[in-house]
N, C-alpha and C positions, 0 to 999 in steps of 0.2 A: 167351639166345642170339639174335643177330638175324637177322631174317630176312631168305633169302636174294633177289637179283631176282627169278632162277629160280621159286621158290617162289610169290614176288607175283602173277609173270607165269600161272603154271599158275591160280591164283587168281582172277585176272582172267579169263581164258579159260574156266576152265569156269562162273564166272557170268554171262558174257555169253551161253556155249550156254544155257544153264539157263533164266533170267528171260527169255528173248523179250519184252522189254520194252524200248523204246530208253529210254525215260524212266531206267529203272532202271539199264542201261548207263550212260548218262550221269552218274547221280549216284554210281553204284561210281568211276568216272572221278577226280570233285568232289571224293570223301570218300576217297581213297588215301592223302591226306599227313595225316588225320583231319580237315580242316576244310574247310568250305564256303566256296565261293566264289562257282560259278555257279546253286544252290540257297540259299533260306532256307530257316530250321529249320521253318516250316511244310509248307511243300514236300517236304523230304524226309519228314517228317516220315508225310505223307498216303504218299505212294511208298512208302516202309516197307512203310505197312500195307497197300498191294496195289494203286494207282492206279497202272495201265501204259497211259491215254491221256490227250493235251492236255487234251481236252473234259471227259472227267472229272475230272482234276484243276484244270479251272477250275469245275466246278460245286462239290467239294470247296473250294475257294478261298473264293467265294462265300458258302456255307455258315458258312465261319471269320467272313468280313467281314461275314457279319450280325451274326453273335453280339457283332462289337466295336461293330457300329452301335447293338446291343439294349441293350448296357452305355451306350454313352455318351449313347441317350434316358434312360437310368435314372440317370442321373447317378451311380453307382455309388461312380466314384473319386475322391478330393481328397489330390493330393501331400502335402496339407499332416499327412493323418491317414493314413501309407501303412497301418500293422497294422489299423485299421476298414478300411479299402479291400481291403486283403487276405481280410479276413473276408466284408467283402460280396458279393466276386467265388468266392468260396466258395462261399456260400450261395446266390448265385445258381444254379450249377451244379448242385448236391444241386437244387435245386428244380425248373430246367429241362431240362436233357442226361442229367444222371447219377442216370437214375431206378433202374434195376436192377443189381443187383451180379451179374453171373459171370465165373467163372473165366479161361474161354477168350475174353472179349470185349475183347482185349489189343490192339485198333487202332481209331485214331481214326475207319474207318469206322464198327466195330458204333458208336460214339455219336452220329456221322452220321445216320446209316439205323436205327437201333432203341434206341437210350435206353440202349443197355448198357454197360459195364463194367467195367474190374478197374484194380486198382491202378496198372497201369504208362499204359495208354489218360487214366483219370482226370487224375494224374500231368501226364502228357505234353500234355494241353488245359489245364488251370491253368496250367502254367509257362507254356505259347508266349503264354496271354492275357496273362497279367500280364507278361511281358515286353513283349508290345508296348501294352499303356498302362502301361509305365514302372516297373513296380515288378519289381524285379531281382530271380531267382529262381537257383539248383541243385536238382541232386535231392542226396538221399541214399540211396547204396543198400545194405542190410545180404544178408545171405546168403539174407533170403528175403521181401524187401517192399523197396519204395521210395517216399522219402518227400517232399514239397517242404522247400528250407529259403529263409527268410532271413534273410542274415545280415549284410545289411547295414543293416537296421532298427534302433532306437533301441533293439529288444530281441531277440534271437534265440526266432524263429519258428520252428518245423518244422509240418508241416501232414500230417495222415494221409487220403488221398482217398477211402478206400472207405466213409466214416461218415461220416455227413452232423454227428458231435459230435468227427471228427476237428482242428477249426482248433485251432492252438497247445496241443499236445499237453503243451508241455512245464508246462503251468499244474496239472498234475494225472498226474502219472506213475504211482503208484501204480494208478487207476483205468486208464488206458490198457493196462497192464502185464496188468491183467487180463482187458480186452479184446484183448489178445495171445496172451491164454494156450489160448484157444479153438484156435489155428492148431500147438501144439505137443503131442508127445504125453503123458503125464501122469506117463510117467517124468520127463521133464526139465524140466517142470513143478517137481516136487518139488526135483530135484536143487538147480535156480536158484533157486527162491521165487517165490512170485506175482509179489511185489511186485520183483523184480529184471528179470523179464524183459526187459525193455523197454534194461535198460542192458546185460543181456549180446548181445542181438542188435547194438544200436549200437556196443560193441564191437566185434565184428567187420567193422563196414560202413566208407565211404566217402563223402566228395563226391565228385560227378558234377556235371559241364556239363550244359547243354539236351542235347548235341547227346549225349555220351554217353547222356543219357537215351534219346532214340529207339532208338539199337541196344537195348534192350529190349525195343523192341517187336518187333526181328528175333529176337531170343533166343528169345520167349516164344511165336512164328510158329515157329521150330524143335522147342523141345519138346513143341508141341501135332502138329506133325508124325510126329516119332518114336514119341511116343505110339501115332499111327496107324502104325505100321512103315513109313509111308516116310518112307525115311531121305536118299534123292537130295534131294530135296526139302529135308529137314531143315537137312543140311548146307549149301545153300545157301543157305538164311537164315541160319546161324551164319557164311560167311564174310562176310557183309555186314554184319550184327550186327559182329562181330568191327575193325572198317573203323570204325565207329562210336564202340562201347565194349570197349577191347583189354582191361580188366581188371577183366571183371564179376563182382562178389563172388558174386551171387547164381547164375549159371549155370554154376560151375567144376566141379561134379559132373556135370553135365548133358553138358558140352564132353568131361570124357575121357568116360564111360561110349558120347554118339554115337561118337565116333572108333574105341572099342572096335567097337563094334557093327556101323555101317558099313565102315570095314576090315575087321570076319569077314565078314560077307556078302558082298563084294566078293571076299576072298581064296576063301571056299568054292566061289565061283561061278566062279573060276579067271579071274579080273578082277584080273592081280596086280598091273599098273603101273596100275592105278587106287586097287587097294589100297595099292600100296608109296607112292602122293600121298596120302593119306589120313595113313598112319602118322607118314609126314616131314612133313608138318603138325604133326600132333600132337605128334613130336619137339622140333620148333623152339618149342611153346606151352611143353611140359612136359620138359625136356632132362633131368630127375632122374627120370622114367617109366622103368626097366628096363624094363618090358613093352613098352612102344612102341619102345624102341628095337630089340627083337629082334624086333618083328613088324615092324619098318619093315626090318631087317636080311634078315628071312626074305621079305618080298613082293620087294623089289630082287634077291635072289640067282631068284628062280622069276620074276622078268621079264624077267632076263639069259636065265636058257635057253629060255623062251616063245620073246625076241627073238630069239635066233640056230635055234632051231625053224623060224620061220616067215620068219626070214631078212629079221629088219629090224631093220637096222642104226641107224635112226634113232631108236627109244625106246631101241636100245641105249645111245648116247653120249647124250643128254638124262639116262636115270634114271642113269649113274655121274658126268656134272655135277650134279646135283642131288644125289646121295648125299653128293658131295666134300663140299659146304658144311655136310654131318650131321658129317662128322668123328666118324664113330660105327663104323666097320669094325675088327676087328682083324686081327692079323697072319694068320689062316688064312682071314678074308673077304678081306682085299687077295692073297691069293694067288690065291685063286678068280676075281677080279675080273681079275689079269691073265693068268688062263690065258682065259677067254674071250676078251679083247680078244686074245692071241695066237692063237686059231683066227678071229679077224675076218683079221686080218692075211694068217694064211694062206690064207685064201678071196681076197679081194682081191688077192694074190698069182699065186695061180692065176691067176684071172680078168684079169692085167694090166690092174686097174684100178688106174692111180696115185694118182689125186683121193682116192677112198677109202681107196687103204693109207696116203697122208699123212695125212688125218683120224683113222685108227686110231692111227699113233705120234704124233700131236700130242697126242691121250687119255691114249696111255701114258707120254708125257714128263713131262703134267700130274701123273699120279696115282702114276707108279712110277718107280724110276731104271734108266737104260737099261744091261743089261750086254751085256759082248761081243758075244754073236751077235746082240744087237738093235740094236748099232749098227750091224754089218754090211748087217743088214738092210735098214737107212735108206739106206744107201747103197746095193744096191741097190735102191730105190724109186727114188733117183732118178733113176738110170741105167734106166728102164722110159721107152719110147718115150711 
């Protein structure tokens, strides 16, 4: 199902409240139609992982353009032998940046500022290097690691970043497989076989672009967030992520379980048009989700009455535009839906406000068909002074 402007647009907006960042603003902007125009992938890259000023993202800059000045005293790379050049900018890195392995150190700062990281940070500083001295790189991403590949070398390379004995994995798969098997539980261990592992995960993975690869780094910013139960926060790194990498193998459990989560909290907290944007989000990713759609069905009907409670008409007609393009109502929710908009109508009537009782039948024109007495109606509307 595609998404709707509507949708985009709510998207847009609540991350531009959120990030208080222009920089960040700006690159949500960049990355809407998924590609970069007025950022490079290092740039965005650093913004990801949490640079919201000039100064700092030219010190992070800087920082990059040493390490290429470091490689290129070291004479590292020679087009002529790309797979040694590839190994040596490897090993460089295991040697100098990517001293310690943790989990959560998933942004090109922590390797900045402290030697650390995890697979996706690692990942993500190998590719941009090798990219810009010349040696054309993807990720590959399976449902729970991402990998470098090249493939367009004399031999296909994959590169694993968090072992300094990861370069060109595929020379010894068995052995690898078993250095996989650590990260799996020992049922499914068994189920696959040691020595399988490694081909049942890449079965289920993908290529990825650079630039998909960065949204990882928002992905992985989100579920270290949610972790900590904040889930505002969370969710805003997933729609940016998302802006990125719209079909990330590795974080599709993660995506409904937040959505889950953050729409109950939101719905409990009686936040229901913020819950009902939540659901219909999750509607538009996941359109075979029963659950989301009666939760996106049930926060829309309790932000219709919130909205005529508190007598605002204007979340009113936004959340039944926004629901229209769910096309998810049935016959006894579109009857709900126009008996509201028919008590809009009759308030607005009372009140001989024209402006708003023609906003209210342009709604109902849109979403219902007009019988008898609602034609009448119209007509008189426009016969009101």
């Amino acid at each position: 199902m595609k998404k709707s402007c509507l949708l985009i647009l709510f998207q847009l907006q609540f991350l531009s409240v959120a990030a208080g960042s222009d920089l960040q603003q700006k690159l949500e902007v960049d990355i809407e139609d998924g590609k970069l125009d007025q950022f490079s992938l290092i740039e965005a890259a650093f913004i990801v992982s949490g640079v919201t000023s000039e100064d700092t993202l030219a010190t992070s800059l800087d920082w990059f353009r040493g390490i290429l000045k470091d490689i290129e005293i070291k004479n590292l790379v020679d087009r002529m032998h790309e797979t040694v050049s590839a190994e040596r900018l490897f090993l460089y890195f295991h040697t100098t940046w990517l001293k310690t392995y943790k989990k959560e150190a998933t942004t090109l700062l922590d390797v900045q500022q402290r030697k650390e990281y995890n697979c996706v940070s690692a990942t993500v500083l190998y590719n941009l290097t090798c990219d810009e001295l010349g040696l054309t790189t993807e990720g590959f991403e399976t449902p729970s690691h991402v990998y470098t590949i090249f493939s367009n070398f004399s031999e296909y390379v994959m590169v694993e970043n968090t072992t300094s004995m990861g370069f060109n994995i595929i020379k010894n798969l068995k052995r690898y497989s078993q250095y996989l098997a650590q990260y799996f539980p020992d049922k499914l261990n068994y189920k696959i076989g040691l020595d399988r592992i490694y081909a049942y995960e890449n079965s289920k993975g993908r290529p990825i672009t650079n630039t998909e690869l960065i949204g990882l780094i928002g992905y992985n910013k989100a579920v270290f967030s949610a972790n900590e139960k904040e889930y505002s926060a969370a969710y805003n790194h997933l729609l940016l992520a998302q802006k990125f990498n719209a079909d990330s193998r590795s974080n599709q459990k993660f995506e409904v379980h937040l959505y889950y989560q953050w729409g109950r909290q939101l719905f409990e907290q009686r936040k229901f048009y913020e819950a009902f944007e939540i659901f219909a989000d999750a509607t538009y990713r996941y359109d075979e989700n029963q659950d989301f759609m009666k939760n996106c069905v049930l926060a829309f009907k309790n932000t219709l009455k919130m909205a005529w409670f508190s007598k605002d008409w204007e979340v009113t007609e936004k959340s039944i535009r926004e629901m229209a393009e769910l096309e998810i109502l049935n016959d006894k929710d579109y009857q709900f839906q126009k008996n509201v908009l028919i008590n809009w109508l009759n308030l607005f009537l009372q009140e001989k406000d024209k402006d708003q009782a023609r906003r209210v039948i342009g709604v109902i024109k849109q979403n219902h068909q007009l019988d008898d007495s609602l034609r009448e109606i119209e007509k008189l509307i426009e016969g009101l002074p």
